[in-house]
N, C-alpha and C positions, 0 to 999 in steps of 0.2 A: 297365892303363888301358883303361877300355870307351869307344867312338871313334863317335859315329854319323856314317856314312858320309850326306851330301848332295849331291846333283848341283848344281855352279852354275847362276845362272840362265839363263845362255849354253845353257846344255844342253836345257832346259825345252822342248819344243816348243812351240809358240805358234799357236794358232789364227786366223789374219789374219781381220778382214772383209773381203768381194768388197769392189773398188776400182771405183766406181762414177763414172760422169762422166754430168754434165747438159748437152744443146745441144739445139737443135732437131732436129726429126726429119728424114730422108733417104727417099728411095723405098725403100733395101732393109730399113729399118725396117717396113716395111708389113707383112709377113708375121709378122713377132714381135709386133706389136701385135694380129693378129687372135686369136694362141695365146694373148697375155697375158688378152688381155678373156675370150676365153672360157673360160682358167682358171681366173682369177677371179672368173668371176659362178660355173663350176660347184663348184670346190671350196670357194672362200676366201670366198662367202656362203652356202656350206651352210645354216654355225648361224643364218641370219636368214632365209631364204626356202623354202618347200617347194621341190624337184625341180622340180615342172609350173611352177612359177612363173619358177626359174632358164632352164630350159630355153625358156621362152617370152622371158625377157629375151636370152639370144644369139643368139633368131631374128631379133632386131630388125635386129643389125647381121652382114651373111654374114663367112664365115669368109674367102673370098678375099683376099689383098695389096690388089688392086685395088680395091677398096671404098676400104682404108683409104689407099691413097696418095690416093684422088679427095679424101676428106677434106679431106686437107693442103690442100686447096685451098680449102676450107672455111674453117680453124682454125689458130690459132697452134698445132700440136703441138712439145709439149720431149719427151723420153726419156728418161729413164735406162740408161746404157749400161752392161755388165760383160762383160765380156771379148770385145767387140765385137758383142753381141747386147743386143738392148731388153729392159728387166726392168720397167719400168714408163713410164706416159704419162699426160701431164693433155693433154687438147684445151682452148682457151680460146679465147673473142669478144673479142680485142682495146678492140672500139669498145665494147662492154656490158659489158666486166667480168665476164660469166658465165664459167663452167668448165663445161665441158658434158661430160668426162668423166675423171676420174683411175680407174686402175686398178695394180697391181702384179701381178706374178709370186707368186702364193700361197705359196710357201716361203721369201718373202723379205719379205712381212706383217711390221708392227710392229718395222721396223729404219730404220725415221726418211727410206725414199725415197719415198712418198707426200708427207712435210712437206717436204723438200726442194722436191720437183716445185712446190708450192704456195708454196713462199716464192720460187721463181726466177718462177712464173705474177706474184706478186705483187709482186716487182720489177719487172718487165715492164710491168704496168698502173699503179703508180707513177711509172715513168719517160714514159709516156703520157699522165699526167694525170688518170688513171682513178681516182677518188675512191671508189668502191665495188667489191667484189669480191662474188659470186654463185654458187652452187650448188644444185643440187638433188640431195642423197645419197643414197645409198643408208642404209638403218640401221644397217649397221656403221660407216661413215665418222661419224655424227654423233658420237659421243663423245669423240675425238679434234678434231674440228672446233671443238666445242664449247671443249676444254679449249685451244685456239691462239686464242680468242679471235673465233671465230663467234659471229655469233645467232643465234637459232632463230629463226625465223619460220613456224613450224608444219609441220604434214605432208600432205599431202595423196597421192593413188592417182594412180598413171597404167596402163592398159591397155596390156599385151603380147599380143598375141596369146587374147586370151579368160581371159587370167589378170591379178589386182591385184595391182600393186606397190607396197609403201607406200614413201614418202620423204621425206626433210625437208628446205624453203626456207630456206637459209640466206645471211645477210649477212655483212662484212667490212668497217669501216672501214678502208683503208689510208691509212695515216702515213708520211711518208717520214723516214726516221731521219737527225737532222742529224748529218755528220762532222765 
């Protein structure tokens, strides 16, 4: 009798995804958020900006903690947390509905904690009363923006440092889902 030998599924190793939680940001977030940004504009907008261009967008905001905790003072900031470090952040205006900045940790790109970020921003300003949601993206985020139920509202250049950034204004009707 020829027998093929199979491992049960129990056996299988199993590749987890990171275990990610969403809250408001902390002061000691402040430091992972300056690494996140400026990972992300240098590696994970590569394919959409030249170098000089990249390089001019993280001059905008310094790389120190303390920049980004003064923010918080500024900004509703949420995080996305993994194993007690921030892997991603949206900054949002409460009272205008704008988002004024989402960003993730580049090797964890297109694993659904950007739309997270954006659906808890959009809870938020739902629960507020906040009838529109606002962005201005960068080019990579508009595809995905788009496809969640964004408008375009066109694109327009904003100046870094002697370098063009293009980007696109986008809207959001928010609905608040009856239970």
């Amino acid at each position: 009798m020829n027998e093929t030998a199979t491992a049960p599924e129990d056996d299988v190793p199993r590749r987890r995804a990171p275990r990610i939680r969403y809250r408001e940001a902390l002061a000691r977030d402040a430091g992972d958020q300056a690494e996140v940004f400026h990972h992300a504009v240098m590696q994970g907008a590569a394919g959409h900006y030249s170098r000089p261009q990249r390089e001019a967008w993280v001059s905008a905001l310094p790389r120190d903690p303390s920049a980004w905790v003064a923010r918080h003072a500024l900004y509703t900031t949420l995080v996305a947390e993994c194993d007690g470090r921030c892997v991603g952040f949206l900054e949002l205006e409460l009272h205008s509905g704008r988002i004024v900045t989402l960003y993730t940790w580049p090797s964890l790109a297109r694993r659904g904690i950007g739309s997270a970020l954006l659906m808890h921003a959009e809870r938020l300003l739902i629960e507020r009363g906040v009838g529109r949601a606002s962005i201005e993206a960068s080019l990579m985020l508009v595809p995905g923006l788009v496809r969640r139920g964004w408008r375009d509202l066109g694109e327009e250049a904003v100046e870094r440092d002697g370098e063009q950034l293009l980007r696109q204004r986008l809207e959001k009707t928010l609905v608040a889902l009856e239970t």
